[in-house]
PyMOL Python script that loads the backbone (N, CA, C, O; Angstrom):
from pymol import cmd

cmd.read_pdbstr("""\
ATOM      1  N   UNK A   1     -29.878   6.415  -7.967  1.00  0.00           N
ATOM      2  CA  UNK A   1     -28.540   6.934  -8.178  1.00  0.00           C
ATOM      3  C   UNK A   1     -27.850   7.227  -6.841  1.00  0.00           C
ATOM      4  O   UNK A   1     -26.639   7.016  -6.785  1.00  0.00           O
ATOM      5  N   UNK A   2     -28.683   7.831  -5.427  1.00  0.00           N
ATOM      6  CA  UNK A   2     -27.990   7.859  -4.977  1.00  0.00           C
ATOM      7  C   UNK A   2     -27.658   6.641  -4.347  1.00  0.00           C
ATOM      8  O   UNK A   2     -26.621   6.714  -3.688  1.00  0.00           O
ATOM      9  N   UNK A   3     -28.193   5.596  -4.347  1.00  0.00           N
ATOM     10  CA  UNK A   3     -27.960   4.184  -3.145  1.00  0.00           C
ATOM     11  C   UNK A   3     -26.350   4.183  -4.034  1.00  0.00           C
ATOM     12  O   UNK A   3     -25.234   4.031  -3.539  1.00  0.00           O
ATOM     13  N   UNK A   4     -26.702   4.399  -5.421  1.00  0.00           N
ATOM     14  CA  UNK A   4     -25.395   3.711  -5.719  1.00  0.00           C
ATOM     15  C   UNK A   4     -24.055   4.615  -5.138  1.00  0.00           C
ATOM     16  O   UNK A   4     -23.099   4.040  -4.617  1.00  0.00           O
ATOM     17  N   UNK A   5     -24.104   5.847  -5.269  1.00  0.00           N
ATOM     18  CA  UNK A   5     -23.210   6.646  -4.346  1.00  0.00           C
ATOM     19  C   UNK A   5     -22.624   6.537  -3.511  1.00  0.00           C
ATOM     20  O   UNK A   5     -21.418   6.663  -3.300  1.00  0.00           O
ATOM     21  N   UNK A   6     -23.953   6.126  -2.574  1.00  0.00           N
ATOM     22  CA  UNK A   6     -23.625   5.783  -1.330  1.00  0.00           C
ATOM     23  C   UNK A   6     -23.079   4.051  -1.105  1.00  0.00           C
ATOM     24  O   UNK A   6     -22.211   3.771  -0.277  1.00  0.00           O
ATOM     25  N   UNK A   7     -23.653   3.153  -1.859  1.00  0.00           N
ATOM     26  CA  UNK A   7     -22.821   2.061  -1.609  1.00  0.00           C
ATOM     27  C   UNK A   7     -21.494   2.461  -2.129  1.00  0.00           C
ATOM     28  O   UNK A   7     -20.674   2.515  -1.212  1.00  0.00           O
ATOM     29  N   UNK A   8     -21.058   2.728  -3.162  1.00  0.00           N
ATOM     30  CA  UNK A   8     -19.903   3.021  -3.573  1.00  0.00           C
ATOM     31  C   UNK A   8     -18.601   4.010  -2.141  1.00  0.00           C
ATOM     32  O   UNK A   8     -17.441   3.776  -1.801  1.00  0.00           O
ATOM     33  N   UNK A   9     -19.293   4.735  -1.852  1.00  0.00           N
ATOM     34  CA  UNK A   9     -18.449   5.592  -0.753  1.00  0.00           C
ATOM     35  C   UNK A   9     -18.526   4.526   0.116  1.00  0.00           C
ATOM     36  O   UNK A   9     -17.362   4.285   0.436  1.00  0.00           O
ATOM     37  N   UNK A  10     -19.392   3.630   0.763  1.00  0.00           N
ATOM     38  CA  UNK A  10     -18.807   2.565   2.133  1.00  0.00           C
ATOM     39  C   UNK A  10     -18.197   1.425   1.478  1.00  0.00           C
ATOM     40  O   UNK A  10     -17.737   0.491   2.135  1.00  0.00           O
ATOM     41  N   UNK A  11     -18.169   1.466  -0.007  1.00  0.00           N
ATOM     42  CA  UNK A  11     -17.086   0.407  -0.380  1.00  0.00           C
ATOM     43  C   UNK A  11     -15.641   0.629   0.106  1.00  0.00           C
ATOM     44  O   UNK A  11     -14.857  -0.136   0.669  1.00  0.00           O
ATOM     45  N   UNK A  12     -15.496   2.309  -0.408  1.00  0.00           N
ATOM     46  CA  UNK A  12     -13.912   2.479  -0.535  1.00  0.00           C
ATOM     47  C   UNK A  12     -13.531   3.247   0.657  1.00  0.00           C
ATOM     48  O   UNK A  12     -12.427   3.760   0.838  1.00  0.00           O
ATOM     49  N   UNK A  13     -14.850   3.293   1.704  1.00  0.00           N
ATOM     50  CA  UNK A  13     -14.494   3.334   2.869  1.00  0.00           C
ATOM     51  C   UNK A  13     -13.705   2.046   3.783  1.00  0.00           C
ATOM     52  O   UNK A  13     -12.637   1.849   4.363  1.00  0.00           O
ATOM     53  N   UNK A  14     -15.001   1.334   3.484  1.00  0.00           N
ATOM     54  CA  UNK A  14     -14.296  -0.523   3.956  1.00  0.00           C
ATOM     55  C   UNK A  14     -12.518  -0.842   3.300  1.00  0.00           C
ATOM     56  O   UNK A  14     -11.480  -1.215   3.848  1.00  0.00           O
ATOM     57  N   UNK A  15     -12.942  -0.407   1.670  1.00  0.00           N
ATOM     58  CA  UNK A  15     -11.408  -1.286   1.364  1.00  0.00           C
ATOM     59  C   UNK A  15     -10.361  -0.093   1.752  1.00  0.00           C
ATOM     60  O   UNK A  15      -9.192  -0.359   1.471  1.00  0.00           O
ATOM     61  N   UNK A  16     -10.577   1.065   2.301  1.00  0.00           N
ATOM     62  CA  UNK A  16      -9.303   2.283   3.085  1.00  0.00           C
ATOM     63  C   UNK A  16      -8.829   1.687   4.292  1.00  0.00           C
ATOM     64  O   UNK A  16      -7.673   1.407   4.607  1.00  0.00           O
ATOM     65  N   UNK A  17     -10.288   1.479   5.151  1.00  0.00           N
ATOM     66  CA  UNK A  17      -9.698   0.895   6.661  1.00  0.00           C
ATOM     67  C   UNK A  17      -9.761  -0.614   6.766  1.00  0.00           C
ATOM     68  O   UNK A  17      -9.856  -1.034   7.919  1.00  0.00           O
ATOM     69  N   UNK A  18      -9.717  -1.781   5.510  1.00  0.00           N
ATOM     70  CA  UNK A  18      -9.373  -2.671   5.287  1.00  0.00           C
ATOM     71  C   UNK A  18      -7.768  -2.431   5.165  1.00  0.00           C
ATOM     72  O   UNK A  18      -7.185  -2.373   6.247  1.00  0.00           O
ATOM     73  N   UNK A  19      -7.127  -2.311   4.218  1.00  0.00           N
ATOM     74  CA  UNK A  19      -5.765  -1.949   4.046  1.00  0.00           C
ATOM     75  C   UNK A  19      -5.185  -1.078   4.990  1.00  0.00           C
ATOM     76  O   UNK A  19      -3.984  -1.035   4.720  1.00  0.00           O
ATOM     77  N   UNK A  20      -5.433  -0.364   5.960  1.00  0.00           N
ATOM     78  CA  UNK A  20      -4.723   0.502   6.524  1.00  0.00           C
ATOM     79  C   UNK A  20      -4.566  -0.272   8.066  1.00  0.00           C
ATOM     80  O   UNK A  20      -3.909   0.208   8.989  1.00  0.00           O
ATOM     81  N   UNK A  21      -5.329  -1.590   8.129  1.00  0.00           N
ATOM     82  CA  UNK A  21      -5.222  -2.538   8.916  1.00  0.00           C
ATOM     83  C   UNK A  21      -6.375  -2.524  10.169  1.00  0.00           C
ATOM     84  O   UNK A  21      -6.605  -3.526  10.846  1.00  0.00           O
ATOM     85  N   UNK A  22      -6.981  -1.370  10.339  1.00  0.00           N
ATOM     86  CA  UNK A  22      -8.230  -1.123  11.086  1.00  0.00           C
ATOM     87  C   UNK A  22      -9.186  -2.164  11.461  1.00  0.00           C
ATOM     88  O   UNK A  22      -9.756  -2.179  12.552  1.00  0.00           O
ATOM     89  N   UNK A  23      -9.407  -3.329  10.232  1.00  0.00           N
ATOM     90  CA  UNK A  23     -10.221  -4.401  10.399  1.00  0.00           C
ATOM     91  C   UNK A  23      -9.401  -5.446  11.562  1.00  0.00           C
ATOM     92  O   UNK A  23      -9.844  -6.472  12.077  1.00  0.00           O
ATOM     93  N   UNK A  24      -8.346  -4.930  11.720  1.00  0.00           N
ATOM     94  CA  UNK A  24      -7.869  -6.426  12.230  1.00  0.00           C
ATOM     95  C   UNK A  24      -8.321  -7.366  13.804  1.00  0.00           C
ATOM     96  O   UNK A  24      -8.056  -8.454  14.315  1.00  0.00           O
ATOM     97  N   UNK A  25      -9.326  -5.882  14.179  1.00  0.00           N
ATOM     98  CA  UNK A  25      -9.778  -6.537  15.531  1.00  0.00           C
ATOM     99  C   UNK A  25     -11.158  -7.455  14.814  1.00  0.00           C
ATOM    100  O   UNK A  25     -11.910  -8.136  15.511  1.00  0.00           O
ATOM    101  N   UNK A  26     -11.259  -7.351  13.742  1.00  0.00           N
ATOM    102  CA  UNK A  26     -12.175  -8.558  13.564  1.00  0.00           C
ATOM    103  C   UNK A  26     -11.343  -9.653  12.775  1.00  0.00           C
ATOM    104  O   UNK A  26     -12.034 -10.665  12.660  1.00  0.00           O
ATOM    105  N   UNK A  27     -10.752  -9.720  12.500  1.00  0.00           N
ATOM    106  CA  UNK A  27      -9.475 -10.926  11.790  1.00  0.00           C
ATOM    107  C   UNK A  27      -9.449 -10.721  10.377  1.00  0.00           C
ATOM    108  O   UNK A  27      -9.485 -11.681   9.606  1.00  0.00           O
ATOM    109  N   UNK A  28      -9.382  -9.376   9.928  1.00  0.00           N
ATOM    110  CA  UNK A  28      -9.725  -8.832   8.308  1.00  0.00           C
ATOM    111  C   UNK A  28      -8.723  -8.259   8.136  1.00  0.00           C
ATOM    112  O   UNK A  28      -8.929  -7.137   7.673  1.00  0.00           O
ATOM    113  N   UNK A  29      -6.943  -8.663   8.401  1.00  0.00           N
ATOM    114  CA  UNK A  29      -6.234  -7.256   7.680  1.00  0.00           C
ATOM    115  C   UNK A  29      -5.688  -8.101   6.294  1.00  0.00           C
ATOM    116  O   UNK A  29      -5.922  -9.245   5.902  1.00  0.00           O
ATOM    117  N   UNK A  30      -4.975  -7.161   5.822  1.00  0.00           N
ATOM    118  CA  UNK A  30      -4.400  -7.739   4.269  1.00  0.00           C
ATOM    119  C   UNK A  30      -2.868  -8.059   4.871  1.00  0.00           C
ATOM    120  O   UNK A  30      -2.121  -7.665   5.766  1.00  0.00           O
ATOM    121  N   UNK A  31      -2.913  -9.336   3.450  1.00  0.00           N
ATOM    122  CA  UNK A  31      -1.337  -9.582   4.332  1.00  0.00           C
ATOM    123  C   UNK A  31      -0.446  -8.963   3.627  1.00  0.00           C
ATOM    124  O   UNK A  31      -0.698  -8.499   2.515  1.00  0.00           O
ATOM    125  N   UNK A  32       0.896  -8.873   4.299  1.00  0.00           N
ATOM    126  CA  UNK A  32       2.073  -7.686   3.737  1.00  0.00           C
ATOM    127  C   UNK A  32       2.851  -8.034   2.591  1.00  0.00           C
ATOM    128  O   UNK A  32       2.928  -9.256   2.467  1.00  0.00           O
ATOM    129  N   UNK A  33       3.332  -7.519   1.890  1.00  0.00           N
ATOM    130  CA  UNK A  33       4.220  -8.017   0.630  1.00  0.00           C
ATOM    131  C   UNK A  33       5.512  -8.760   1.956  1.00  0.00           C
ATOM    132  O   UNK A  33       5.578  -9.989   1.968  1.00  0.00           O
ATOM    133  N   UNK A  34       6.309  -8.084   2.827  1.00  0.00           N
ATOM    134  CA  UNK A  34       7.073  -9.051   2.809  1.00  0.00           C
ATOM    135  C   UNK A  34       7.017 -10.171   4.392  1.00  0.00           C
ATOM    136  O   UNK A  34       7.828 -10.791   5.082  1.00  0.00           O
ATOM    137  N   UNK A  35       5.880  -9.976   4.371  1.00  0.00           N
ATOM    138  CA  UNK A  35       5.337 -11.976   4.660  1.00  0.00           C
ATOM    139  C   UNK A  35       5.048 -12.715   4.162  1.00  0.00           C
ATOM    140  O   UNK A  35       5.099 -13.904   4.475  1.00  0.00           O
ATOM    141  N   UNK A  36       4.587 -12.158   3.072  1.00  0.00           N
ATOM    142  CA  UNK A  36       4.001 -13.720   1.684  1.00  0.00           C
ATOM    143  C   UNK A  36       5.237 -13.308   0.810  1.00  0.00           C
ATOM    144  O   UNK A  36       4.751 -13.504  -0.304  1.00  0.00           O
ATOM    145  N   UNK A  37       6.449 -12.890   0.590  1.00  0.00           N
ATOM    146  CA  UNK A  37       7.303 -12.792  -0.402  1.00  0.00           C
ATOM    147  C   UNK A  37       8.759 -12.627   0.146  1.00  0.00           C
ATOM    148  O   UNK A  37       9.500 -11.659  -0.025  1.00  0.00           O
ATOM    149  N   UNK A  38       8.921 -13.369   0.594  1.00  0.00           N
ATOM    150  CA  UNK A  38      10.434 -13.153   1.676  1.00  0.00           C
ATOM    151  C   UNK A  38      11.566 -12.823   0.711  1.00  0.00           C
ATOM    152  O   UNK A  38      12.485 -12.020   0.866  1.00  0.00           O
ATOM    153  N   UNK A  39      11.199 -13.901  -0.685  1.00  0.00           N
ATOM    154  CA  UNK A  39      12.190 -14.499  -1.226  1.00  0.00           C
ATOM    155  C   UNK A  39      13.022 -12.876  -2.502  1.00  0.00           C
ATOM    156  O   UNK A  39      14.092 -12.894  -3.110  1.00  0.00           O
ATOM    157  N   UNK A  40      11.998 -11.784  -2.447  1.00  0.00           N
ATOM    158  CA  UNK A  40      12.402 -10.598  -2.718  1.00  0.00           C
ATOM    159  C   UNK A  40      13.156 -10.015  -2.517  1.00  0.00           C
ATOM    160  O   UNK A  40      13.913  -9.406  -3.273  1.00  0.00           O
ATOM    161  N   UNK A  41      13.096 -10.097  -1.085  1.00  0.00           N
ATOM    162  CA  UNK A  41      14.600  -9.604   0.027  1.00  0.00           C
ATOM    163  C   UNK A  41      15.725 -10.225  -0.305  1.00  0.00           C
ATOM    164  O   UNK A  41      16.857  -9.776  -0.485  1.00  0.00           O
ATOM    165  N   UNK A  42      15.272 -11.373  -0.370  1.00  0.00           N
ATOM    166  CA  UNK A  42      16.862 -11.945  -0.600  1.00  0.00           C
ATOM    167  C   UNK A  42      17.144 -12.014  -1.816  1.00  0.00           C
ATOM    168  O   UNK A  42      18.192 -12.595  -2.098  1.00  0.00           O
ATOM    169  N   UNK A  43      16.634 -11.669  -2.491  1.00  0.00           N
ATOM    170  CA  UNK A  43      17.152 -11.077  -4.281  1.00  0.00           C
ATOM    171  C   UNK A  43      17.596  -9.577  -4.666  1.00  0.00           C
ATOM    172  O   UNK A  43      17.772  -9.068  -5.773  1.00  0.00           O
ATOM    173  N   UNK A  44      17.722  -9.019  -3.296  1.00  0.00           N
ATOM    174  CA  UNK A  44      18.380  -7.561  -3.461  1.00  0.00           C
ATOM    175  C   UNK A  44      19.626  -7.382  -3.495  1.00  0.00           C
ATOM    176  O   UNK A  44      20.352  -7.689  -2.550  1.00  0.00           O
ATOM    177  N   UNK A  45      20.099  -6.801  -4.710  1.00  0.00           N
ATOM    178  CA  UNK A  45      21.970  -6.793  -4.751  1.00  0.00           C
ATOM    179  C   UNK A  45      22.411  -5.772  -4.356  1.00  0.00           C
ATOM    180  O   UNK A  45      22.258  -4.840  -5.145  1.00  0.00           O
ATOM    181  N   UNK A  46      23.164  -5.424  -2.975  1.00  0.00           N
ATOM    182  CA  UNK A  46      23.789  -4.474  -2.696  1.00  0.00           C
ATOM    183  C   UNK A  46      22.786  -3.556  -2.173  1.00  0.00           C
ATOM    184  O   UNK A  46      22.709  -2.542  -2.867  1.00  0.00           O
ATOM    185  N   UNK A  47      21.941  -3.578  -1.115  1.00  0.00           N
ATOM    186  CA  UNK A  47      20.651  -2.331  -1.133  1.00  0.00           C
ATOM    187  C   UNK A  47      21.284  -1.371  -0.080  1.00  0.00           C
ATOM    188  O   UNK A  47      20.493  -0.523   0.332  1.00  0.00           O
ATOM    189  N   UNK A  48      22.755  -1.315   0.533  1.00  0.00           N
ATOM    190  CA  UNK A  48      23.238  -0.095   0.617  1.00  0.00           C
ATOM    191  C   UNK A  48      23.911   0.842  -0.127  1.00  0.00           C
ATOM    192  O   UNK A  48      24.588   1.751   0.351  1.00  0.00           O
ATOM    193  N   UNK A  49      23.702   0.592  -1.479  1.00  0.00           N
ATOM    194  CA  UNK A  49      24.299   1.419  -2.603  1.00  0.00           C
ATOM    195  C   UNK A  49      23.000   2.701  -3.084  1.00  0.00           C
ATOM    196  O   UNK A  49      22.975   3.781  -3.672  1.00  0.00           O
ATOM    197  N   UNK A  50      22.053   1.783  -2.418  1.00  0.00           N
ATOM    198  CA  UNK A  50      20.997   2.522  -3.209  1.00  0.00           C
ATOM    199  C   UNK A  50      21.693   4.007  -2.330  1.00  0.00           C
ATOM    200  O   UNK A  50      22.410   3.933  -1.333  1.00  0.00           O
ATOM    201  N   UNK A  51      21.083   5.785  -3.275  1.00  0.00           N
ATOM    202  CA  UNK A  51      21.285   6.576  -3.251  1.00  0.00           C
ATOM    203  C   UNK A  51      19.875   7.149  -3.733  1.00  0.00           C
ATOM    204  O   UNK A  51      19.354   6.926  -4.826  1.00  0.00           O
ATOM    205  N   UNK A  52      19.454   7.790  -2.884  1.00  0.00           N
ATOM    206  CA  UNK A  52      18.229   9.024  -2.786  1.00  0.00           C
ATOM    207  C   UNK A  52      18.968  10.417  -3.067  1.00  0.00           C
ATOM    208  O   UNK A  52      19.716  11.022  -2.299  1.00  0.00           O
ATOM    209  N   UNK A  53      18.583  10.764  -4.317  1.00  0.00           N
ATOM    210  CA  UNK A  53      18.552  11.910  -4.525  1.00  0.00           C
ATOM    211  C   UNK A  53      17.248  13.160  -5.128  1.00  0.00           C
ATOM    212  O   UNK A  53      16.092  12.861  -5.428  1.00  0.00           O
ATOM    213  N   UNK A  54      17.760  14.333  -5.168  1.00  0.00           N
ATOM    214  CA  UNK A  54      17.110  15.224  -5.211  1.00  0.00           C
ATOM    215  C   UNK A  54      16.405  15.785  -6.804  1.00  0.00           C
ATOM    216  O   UNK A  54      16.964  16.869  -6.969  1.00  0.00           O
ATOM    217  N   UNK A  55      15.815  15.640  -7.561  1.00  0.00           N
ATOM    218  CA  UNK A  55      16.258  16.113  -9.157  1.00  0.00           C
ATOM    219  C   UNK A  55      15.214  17.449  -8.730  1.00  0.00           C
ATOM    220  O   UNK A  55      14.160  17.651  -8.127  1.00  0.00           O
ATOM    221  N   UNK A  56      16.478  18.333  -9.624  1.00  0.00           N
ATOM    222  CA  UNK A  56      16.635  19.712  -9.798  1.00  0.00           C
ATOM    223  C   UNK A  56      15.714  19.713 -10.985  1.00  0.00           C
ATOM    224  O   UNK A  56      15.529  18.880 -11.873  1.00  0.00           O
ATOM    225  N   UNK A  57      15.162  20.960 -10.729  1.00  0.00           N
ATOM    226  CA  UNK A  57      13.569  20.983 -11.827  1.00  0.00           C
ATOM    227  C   UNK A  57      14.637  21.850 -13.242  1.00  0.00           C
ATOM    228  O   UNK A  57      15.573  22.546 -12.849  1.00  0.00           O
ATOM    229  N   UNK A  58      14.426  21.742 -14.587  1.00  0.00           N
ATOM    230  CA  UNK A  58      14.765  21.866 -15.321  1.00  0.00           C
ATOM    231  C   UNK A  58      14.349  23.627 -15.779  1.00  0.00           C
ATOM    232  O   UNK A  58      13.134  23.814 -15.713  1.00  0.00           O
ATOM    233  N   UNK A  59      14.992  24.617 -16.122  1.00  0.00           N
ATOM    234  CA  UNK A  59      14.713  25.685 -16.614  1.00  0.00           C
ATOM    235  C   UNK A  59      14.250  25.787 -18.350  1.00  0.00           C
ATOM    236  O   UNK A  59      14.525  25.129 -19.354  1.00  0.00           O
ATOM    237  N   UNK A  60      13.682  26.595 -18.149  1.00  0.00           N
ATOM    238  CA  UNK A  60      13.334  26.429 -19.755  1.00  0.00           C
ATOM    239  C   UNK A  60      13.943  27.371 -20.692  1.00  0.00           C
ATOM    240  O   UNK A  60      13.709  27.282 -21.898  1.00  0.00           O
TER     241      UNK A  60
END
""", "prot")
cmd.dss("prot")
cmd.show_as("cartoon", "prot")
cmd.util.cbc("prot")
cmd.orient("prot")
């Protein structure tokens, strides 16, 4: 039980500093959504309209 623990924790150790790009001095990073998907960007209508706001928590 514990090997499995422990393989399990250097799994999601590997796939943390896999994705967070850490591997890349060995030629292991993941590639980015917009390098393999350009064509996303250019399907955005108007993306200075977008508006960030705040939502106010509701009283009961």
């Amino acid at each position: 039980m514990r090997l499995v623990v422990v393989l399990l924790l250097v799994a999601n150790l590997g796939y943390f500093a896999w994705t967070r790009g850490a591997l890349a001095l060995f030629g292991a990073e993941p590639a980015r959504f917009s390098e393999t998907e350009p064509q996303r960007l250019q399907q955005q209508v108007r993306p200075e309209m977008l508006q960030i706001r705040k939502v106010e928590p509701t009283k009961p």
